[in-house]
CHARMM internal coordinates of N, CA and C (Angstrom, degrees):
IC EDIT
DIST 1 N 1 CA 1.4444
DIST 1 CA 1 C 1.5290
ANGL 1 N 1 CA 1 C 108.48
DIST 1 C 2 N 1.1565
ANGL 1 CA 1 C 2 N 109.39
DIHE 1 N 1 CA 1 C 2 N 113.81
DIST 2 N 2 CA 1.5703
ANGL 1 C 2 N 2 CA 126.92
DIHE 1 CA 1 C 2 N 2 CA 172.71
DIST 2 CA 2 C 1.9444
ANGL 2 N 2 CA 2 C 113.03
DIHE 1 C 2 N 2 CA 2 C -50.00
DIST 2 C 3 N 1.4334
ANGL 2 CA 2 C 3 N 127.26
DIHE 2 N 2 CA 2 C 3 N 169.84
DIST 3 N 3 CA 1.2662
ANGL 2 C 3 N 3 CA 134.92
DIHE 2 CA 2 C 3 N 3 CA -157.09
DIST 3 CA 3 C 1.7955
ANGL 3 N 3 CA 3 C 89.42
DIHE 2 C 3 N 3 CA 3 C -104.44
DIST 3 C 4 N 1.1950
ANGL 3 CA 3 C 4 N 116.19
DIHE 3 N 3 CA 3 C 4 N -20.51
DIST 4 N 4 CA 1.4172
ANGL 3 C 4 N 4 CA 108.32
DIHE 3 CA 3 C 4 N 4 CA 162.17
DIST 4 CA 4 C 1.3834
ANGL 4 N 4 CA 4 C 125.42
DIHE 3 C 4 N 4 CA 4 C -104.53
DIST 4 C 5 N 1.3759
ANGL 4 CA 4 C 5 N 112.90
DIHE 4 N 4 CA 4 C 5 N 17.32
DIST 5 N 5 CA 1.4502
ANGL 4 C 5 N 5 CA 118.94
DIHE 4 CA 4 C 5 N 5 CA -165.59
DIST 5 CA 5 C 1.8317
ANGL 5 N 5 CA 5 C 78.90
DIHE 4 C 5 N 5 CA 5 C -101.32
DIST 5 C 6 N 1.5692
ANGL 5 CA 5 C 6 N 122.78
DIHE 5 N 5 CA 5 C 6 N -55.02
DIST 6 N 6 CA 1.2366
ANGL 5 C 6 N 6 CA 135.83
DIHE 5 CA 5 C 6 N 6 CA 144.40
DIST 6 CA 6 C 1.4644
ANGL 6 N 6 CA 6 C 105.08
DIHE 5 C 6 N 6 CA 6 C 27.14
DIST 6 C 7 N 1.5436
ANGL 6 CA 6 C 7 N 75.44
DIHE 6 N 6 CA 6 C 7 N -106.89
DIST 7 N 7 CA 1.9228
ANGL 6 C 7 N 7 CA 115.19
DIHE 6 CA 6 C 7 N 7 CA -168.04
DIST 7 CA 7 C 1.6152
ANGL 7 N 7 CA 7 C 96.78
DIHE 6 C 7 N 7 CA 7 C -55.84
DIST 7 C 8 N 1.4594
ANGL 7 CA 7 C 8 N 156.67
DIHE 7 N 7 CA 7 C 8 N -5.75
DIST 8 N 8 CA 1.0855
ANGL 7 C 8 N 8 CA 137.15
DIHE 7 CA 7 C 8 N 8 CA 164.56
DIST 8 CA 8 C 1.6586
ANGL 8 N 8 CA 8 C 121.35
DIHE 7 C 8 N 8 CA 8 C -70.73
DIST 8 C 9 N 1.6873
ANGL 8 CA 8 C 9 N 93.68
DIHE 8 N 8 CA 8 C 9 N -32.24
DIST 9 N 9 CA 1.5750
ANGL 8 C 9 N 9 CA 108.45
DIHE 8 CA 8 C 9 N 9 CA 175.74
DIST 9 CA 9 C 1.0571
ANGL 9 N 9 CA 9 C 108.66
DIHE 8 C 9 N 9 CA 9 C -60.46
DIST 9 C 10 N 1.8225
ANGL 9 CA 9 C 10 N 124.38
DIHE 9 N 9 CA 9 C 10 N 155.98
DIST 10 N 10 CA 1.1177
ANGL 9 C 10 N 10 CA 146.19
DIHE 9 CA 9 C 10 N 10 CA 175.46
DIST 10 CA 10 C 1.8265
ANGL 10 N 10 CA 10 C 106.27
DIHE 9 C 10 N 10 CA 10 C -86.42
DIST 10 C 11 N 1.3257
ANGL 10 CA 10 C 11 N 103.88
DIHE 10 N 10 CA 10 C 11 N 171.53
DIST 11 N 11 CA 1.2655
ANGL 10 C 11 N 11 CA 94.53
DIHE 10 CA 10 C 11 N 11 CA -162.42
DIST 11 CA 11 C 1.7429
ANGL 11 N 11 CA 11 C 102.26
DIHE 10 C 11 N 11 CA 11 C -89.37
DIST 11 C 12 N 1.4304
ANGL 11 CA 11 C 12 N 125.18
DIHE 11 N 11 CA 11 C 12 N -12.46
DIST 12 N 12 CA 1.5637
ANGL 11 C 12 N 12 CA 120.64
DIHE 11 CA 11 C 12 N 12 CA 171.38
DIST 12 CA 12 C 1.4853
ANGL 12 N 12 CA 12 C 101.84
DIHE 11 C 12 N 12 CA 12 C -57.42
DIST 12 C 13 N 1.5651
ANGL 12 CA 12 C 13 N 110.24
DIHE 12 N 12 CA 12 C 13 N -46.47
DIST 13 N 13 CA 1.6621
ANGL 12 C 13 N 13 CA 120.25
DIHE 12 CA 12 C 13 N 13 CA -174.14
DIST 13 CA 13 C 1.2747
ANGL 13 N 13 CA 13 C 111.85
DIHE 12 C 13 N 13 CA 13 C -44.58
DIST 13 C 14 N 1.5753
ANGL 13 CA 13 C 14 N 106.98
DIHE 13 N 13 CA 13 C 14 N -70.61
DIST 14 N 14 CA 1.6477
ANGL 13 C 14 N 14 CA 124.72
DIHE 13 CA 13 C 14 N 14 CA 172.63
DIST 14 CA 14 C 1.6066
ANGL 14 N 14 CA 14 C 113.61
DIHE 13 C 14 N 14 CA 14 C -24.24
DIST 14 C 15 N 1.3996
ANGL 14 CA 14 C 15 N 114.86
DIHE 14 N 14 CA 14 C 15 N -66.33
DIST 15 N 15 CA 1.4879
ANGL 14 C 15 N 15 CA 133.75
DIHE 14 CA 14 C 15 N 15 CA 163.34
DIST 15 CA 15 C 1.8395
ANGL 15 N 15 CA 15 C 115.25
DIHE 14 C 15 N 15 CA 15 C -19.89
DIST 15 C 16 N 1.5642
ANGL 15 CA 15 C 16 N 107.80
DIHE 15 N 15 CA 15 C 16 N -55.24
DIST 16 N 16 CA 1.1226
ANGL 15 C 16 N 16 CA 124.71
DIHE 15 CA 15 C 16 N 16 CA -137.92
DIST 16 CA 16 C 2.0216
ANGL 16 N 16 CA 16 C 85.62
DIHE 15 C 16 N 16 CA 16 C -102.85
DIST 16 C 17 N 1.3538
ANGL 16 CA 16 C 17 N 110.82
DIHE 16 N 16 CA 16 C 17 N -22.90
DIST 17 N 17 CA 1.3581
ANGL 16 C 17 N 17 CA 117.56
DIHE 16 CA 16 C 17 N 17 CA -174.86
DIST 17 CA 17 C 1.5525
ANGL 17 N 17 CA 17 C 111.32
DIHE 16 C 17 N 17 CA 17 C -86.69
DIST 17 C 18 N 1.2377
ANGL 17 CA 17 C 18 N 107.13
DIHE 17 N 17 CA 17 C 18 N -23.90
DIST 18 N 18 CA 1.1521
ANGL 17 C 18 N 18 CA 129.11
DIHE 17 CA 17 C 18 N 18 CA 176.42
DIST 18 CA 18 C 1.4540
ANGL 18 N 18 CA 18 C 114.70
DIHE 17 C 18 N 18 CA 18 C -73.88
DIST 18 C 19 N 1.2310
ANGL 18 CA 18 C 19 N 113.46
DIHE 18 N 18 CA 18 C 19 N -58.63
DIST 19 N 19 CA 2.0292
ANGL 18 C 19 N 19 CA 116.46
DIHE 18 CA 18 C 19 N 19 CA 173.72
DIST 19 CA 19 C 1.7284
ANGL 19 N 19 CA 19 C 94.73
DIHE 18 C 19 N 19 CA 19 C -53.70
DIST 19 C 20 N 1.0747
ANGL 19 CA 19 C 20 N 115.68
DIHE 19 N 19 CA 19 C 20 N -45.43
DIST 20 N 20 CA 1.4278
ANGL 19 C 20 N 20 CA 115.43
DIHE 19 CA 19 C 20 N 20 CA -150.75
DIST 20 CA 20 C 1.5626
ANGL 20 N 20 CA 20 C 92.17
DIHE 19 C 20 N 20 CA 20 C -73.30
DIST 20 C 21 N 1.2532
ANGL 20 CA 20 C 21 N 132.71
DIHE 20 N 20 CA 20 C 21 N -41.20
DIST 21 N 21 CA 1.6183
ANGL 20 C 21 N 21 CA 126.00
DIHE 20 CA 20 C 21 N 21 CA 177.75
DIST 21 CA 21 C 1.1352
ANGL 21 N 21 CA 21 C 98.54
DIHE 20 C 21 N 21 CA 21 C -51.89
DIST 21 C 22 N 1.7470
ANGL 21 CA 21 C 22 N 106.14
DIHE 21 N 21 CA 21 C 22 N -66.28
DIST 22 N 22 CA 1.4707
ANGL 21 C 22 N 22 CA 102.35
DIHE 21 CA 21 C 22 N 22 CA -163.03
DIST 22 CA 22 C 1.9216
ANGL 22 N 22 CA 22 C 125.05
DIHE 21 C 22 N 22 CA 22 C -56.09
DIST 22 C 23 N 1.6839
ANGL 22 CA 22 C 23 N 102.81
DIHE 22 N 22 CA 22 C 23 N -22.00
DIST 23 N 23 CA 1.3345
ANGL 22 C 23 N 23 CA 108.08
DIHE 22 CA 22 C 23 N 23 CA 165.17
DIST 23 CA 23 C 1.6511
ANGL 23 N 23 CA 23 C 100.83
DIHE 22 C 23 N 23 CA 23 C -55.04
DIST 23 C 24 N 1.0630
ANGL 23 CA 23 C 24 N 134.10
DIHE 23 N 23 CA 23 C 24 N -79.79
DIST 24 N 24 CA 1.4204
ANGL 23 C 24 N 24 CA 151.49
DIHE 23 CA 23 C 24 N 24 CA -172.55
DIST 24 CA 24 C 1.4337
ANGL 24 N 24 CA 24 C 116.30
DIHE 23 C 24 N 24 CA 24 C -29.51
DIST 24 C 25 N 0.9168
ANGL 24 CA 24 C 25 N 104.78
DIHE 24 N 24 CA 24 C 25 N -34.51
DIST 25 N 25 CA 1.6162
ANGL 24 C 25 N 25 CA 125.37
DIHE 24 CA 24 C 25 N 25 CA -170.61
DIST 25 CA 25 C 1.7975
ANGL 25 N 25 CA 25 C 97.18
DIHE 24 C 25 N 25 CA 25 C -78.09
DIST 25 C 26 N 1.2811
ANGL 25 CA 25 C 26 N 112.84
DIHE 25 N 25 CA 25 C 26 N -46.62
DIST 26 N 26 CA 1.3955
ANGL 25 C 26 N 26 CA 137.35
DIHE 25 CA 25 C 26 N 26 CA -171.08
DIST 26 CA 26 C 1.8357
ANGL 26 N 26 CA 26 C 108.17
DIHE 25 C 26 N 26 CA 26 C -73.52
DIST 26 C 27 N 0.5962
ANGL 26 CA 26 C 27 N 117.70
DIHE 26 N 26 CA 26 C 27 N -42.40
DIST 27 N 27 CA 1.5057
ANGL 26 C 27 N 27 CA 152.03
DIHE 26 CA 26 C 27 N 27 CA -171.22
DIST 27 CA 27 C 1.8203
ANGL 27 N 27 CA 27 C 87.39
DIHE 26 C 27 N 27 CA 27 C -71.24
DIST 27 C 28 N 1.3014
ANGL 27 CA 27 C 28 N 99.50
DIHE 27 N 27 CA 27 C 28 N -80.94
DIST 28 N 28 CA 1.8471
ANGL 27 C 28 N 28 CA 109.78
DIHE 27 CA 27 C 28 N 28 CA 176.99
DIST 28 CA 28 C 1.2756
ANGL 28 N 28 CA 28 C 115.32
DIHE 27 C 28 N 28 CA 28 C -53.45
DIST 28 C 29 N 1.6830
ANGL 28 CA 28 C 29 N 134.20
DIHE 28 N 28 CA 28 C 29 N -6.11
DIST 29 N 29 CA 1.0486
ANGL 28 C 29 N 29 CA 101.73
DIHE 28 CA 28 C 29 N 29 CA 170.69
DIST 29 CA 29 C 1.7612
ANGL 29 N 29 CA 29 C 105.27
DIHE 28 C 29 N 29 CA 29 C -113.15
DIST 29 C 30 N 1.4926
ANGL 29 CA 29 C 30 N 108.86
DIHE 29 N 29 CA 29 C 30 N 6.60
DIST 30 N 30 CA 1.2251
ANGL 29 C 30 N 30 CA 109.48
DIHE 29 CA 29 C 30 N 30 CA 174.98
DIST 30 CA 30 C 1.5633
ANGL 30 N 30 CA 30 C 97.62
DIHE 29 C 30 N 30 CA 30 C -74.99
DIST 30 C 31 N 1.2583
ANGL 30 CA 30 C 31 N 130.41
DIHE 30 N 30 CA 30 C 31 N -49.14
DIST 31 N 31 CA 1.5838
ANGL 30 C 31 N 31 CA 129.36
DIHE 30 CA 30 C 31 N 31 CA -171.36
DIST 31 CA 31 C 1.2888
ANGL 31 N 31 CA 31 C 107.55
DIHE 30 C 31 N 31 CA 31 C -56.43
DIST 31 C 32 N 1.6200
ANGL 31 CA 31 C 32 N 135.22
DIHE 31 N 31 CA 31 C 32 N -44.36
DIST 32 N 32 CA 1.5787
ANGL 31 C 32 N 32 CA 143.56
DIHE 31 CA 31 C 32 N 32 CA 140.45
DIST 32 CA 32 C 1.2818
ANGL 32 N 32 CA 32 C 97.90
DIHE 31 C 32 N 32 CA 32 C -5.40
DIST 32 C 33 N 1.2411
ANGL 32 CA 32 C 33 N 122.01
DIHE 32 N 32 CA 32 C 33 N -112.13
DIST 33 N 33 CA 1.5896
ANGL 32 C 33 N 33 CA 141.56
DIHE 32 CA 32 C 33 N 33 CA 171.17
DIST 33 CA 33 C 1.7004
ANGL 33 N 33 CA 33 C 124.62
DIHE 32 C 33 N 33 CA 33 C -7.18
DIST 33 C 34 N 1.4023
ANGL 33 CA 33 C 34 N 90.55
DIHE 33 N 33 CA 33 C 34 N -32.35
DIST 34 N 34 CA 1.4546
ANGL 33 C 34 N 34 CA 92.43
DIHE 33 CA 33 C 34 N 34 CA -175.48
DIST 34 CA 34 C 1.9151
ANGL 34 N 34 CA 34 C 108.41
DIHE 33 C 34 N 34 CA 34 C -115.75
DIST 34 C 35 N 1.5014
ANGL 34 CA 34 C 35 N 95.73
DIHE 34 N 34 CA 34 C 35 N -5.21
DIST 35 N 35 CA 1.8308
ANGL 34 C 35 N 35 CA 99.30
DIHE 34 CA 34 C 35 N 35 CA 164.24
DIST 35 CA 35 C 1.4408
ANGL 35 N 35 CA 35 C 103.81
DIHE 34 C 35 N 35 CA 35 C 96.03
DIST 35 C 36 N 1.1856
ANGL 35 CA 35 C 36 N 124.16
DIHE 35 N 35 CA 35 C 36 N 14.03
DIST 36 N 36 CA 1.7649
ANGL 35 C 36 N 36 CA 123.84
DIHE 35 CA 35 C 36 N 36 CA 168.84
DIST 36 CA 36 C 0.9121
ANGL 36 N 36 CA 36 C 128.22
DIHE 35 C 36 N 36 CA 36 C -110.81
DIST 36 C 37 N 1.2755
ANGL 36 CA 36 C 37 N 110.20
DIHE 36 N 36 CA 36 C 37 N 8.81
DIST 37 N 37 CA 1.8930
ANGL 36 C 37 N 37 CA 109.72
DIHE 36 CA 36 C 37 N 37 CA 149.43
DIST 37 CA 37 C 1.3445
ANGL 37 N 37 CA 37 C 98.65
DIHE 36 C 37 N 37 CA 37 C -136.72
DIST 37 C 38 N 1.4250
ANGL 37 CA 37 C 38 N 103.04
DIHE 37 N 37 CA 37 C 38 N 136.68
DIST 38 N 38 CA 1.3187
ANGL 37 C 38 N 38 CA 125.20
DIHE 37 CA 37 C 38 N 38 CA -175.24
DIST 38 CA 38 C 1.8288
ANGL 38 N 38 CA 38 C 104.51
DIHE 37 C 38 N 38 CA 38 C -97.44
DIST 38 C 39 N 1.2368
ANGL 38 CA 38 C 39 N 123.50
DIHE 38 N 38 CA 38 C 39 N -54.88
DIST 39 N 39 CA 1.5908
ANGL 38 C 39 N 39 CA 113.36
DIHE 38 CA 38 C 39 N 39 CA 155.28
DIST 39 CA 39 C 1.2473
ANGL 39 N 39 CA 39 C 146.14
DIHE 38 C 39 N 39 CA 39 C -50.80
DIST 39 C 40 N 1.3375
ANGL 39 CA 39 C 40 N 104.06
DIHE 39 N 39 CA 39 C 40 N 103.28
DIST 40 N 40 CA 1.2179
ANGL 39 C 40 N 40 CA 120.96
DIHE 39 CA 39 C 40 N 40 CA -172.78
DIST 40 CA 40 C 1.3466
ANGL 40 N 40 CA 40 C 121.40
DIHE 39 C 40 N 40 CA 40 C -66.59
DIST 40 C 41 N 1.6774
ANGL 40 CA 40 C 41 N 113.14
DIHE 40 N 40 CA 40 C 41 N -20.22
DIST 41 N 41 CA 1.3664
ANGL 40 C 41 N 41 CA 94.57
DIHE 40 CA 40 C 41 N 41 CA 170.02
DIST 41 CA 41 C 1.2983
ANGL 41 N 41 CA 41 C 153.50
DIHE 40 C 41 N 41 CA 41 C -133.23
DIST 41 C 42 N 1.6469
ANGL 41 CA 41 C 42 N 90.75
DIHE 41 N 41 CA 41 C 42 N 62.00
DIST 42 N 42 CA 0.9357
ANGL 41 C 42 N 42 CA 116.36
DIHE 41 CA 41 C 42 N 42 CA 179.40
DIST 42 CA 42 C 1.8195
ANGL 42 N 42 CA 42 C 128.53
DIHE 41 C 42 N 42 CA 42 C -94.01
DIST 42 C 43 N 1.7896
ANGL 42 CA 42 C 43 N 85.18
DIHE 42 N 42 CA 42 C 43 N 11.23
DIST 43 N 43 CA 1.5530
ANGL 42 C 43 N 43 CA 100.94
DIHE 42 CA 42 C 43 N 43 CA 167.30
DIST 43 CA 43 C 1.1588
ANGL 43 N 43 CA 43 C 113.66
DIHE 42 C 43 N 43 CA 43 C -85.70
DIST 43 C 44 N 1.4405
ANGL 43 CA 43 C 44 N 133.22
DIHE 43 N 43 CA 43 C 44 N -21.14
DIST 44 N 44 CA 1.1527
ANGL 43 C 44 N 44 CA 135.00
DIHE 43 CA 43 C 44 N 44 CA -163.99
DIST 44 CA 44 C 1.4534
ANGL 44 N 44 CA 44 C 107.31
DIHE 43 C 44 N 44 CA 44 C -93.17
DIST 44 C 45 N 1.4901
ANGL 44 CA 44 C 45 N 126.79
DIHE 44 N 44 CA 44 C 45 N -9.06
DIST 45 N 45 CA 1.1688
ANGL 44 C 45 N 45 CA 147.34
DIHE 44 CA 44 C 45 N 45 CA -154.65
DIST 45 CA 45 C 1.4509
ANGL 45 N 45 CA 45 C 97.42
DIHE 44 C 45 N 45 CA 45 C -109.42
DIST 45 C 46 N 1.1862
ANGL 45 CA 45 C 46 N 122.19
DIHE 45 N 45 CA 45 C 46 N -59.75
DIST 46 N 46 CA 0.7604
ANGL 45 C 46 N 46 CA 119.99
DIHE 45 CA 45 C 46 N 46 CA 176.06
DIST 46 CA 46 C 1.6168
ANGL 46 N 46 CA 46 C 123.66
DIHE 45 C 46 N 46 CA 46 C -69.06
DIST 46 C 47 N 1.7552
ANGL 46 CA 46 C 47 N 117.30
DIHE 46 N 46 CA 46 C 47 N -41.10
DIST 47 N 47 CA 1.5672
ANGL 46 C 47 N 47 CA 113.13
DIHE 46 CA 46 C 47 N 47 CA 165.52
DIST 47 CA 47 C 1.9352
ANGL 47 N 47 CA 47 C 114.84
DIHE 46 C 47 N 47 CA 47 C -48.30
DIST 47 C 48 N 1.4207
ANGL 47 CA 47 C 48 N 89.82
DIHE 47 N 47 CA 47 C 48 N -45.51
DIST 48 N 48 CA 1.6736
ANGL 47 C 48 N 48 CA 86.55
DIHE 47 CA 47 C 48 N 48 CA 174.13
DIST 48 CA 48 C 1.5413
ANGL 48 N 48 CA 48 C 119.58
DIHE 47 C 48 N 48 CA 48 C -43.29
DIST 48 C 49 N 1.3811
ANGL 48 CA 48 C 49 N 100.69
DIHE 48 N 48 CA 48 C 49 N -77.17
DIST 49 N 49 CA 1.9226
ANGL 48 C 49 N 49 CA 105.23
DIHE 48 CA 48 C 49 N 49 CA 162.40
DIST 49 CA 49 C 1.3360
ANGL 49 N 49 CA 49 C 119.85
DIHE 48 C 49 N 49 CA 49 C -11.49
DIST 49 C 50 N 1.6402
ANGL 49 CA 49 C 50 N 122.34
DIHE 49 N 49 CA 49 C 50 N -43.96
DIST 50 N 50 CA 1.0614
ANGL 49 C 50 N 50 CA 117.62
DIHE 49 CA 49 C 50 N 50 CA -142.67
DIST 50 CA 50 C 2.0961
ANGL 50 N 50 CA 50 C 95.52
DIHE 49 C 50 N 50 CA 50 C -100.70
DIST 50 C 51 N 1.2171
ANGL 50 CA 50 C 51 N 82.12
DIHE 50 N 50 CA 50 C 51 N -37.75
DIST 51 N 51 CA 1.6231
ANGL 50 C 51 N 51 CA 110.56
DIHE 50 CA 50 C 51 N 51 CA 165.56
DIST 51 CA 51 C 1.3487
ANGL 51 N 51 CA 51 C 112.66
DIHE 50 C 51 N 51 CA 51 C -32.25
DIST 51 C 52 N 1.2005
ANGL 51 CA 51 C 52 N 112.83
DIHE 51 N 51 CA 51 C 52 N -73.48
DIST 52 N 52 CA 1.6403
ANGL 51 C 52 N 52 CA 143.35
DIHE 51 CA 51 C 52 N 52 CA 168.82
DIST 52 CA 52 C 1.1172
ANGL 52 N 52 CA 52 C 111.26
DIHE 51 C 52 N 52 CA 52 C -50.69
DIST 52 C 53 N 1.0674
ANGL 52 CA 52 C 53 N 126.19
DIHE 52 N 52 CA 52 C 53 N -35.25
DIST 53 N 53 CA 1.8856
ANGL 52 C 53 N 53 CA 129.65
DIHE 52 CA 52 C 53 N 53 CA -165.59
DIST 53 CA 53 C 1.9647
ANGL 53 N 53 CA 53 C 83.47
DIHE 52 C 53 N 53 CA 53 C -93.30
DIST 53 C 54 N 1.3254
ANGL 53 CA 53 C 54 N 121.77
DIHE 53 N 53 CA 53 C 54 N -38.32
DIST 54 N 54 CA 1.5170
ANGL 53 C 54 N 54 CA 84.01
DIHE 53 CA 53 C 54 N 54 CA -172.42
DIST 54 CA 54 C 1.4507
ANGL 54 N 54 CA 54 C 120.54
DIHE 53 C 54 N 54 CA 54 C -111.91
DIST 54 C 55 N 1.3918
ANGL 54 CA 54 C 55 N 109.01
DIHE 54 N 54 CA 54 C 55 N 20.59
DIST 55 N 55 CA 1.4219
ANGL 54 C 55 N 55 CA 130.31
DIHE 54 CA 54 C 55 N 55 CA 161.83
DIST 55 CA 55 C 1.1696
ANGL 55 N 55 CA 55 C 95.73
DIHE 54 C 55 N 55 CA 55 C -56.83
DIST 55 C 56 N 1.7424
ANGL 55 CA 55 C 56 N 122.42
DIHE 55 N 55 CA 55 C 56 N -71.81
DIST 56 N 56 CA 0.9320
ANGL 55 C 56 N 56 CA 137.22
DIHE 55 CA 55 C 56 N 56 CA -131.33
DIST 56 CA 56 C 2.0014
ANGL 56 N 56 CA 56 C 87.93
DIHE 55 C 56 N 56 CA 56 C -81.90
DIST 56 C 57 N 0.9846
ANGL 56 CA 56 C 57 N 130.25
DIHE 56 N 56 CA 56 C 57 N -52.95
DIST 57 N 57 CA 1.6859
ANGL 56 C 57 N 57 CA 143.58
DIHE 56 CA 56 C 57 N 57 CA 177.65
DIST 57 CA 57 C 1.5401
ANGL 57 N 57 CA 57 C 105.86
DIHE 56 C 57 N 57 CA 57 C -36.26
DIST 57 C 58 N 1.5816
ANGL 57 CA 57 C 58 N 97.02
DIHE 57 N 57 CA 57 C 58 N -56.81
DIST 58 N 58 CA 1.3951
ANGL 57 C 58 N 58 CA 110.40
DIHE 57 CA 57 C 58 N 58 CA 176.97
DIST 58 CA 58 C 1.6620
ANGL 58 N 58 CA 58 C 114.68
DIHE 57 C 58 N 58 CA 58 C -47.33
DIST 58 C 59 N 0.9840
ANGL 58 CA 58 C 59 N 106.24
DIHE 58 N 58 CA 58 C 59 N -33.92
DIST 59 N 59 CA 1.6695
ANGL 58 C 59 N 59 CA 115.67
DIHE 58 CA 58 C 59 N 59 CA -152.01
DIST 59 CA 59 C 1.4200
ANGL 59 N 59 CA 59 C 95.70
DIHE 58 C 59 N 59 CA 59 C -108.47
DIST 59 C 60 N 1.3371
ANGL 59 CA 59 C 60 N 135.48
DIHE 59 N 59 CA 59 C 60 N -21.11
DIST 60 N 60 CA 1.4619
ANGL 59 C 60 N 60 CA 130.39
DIHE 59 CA 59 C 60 N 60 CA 156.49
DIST 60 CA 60 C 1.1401
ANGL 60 N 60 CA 60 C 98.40
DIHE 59 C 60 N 60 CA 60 C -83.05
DIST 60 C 61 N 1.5771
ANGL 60 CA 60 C 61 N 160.14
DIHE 60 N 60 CA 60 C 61 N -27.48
DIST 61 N 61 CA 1.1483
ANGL 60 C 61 N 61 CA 150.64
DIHE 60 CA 60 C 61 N 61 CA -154.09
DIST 61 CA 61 C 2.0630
ANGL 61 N 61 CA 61 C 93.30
DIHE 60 C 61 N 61 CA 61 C -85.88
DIST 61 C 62 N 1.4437
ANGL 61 CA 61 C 62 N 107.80
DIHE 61 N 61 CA 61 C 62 N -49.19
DIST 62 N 62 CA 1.4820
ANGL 61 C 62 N 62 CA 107.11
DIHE 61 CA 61 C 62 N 62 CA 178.17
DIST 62 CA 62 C 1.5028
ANGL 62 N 62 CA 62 C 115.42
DIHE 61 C 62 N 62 CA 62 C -75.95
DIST 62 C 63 N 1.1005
ANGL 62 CA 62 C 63 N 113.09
DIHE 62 N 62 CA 62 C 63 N -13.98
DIST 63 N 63 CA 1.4777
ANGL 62 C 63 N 63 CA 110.88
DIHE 62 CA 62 C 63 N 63 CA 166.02
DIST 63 CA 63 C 1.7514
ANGL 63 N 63 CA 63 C 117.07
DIHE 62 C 63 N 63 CA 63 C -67.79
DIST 63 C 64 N 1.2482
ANGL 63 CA 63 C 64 N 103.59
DIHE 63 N 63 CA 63 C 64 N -54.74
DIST 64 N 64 CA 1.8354
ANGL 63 C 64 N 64 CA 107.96
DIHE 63 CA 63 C 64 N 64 CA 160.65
DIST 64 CA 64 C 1.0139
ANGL 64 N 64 CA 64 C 119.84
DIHE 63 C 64 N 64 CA 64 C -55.18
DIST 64 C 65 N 1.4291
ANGL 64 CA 64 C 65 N 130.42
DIHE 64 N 64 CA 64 C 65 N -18.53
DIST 65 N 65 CA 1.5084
ANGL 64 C 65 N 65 CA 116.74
DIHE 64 CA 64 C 65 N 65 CA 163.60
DIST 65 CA 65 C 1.1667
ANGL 65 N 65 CA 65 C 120.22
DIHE 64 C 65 N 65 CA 65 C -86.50
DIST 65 C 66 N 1.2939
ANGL 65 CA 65 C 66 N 133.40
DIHE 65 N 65 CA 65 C 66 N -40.79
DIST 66 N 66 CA 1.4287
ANGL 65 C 66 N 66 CA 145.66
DIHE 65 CA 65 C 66 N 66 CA 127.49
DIST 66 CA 66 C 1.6296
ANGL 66 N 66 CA 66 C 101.89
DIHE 65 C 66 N 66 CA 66 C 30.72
DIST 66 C 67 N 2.0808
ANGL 66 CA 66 C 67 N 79.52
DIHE 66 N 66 CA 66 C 67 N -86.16
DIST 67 N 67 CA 1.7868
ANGL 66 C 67 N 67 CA 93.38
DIHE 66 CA 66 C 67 N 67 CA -164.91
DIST 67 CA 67 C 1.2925
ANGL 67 N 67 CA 67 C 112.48
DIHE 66 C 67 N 67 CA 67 C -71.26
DIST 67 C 68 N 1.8281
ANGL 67 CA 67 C 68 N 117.51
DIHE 67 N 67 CA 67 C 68 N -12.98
DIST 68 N 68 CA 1.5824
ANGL 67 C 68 N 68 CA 95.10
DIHE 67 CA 67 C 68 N 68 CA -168.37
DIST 68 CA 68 C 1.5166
ANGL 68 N 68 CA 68 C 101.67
DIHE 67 C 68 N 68 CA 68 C -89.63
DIST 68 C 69 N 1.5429
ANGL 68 CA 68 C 69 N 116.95
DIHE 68 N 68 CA 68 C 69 N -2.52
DIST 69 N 69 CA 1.5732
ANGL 68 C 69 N 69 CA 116.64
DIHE 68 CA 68 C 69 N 69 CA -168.75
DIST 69 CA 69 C 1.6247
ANGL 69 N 69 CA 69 C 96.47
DIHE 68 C 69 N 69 CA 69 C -78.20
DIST 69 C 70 N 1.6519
ANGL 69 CA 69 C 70 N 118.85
DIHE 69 N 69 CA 69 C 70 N -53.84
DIST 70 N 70 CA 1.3256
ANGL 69 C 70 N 70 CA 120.66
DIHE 69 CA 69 C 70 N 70 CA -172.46
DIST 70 CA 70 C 1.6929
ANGL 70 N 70 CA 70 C 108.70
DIHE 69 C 70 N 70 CA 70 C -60.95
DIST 70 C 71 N 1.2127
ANGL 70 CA 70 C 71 N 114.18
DIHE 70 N 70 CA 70 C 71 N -26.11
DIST 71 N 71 CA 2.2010
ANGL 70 C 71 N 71 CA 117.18
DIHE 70 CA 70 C 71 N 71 CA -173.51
DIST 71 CA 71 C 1.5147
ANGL 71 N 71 CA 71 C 90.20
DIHE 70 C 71 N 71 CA 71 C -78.11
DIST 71 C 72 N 1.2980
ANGL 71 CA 71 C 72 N 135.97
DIHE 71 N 71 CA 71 C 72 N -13.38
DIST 72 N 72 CA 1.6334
ANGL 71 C 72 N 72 CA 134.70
DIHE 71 CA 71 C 72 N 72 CA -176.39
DIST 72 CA 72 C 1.6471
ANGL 72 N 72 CA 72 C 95.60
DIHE 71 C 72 N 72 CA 72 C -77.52
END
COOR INIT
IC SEED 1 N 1 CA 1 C
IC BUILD
């Protein structure tokens, strides 16, 4: 998922994309451990993702405060 595929999501989405990396991420290093994935780097692929997903959360999360400070 691309950095503008990202920013279209809402921020419940963002949230929900986020557990699910971090599930995934979790998941990949149990298969590590147990010898069924041999690529290693697909942790880094996945930390990136996860990276990106809360840049992007972060930065809609300060945008809503933004607007609710200026509607005050």
């Amino acid at each position: 998922m691309s950095i503008n595929d990202l920013r279209e999501l809402s921020i419940s989405e963002l949230e929900t994309k986020v557990s699910e990396l971090k599930k995934e991420l979790m998941e990949s290093r149990f298969s590590l451990a147990t010898s069924q994935i041999e690529d290693t780097s697909i942790f880094k692929k996945i930390k990136k993702q996860i990276a990106q997903a809360n840049t992007v959360l972060n930065q809609k999360k300060r945008e809503d405060m933004m607007k609710a400070d200026n509607n005050e």
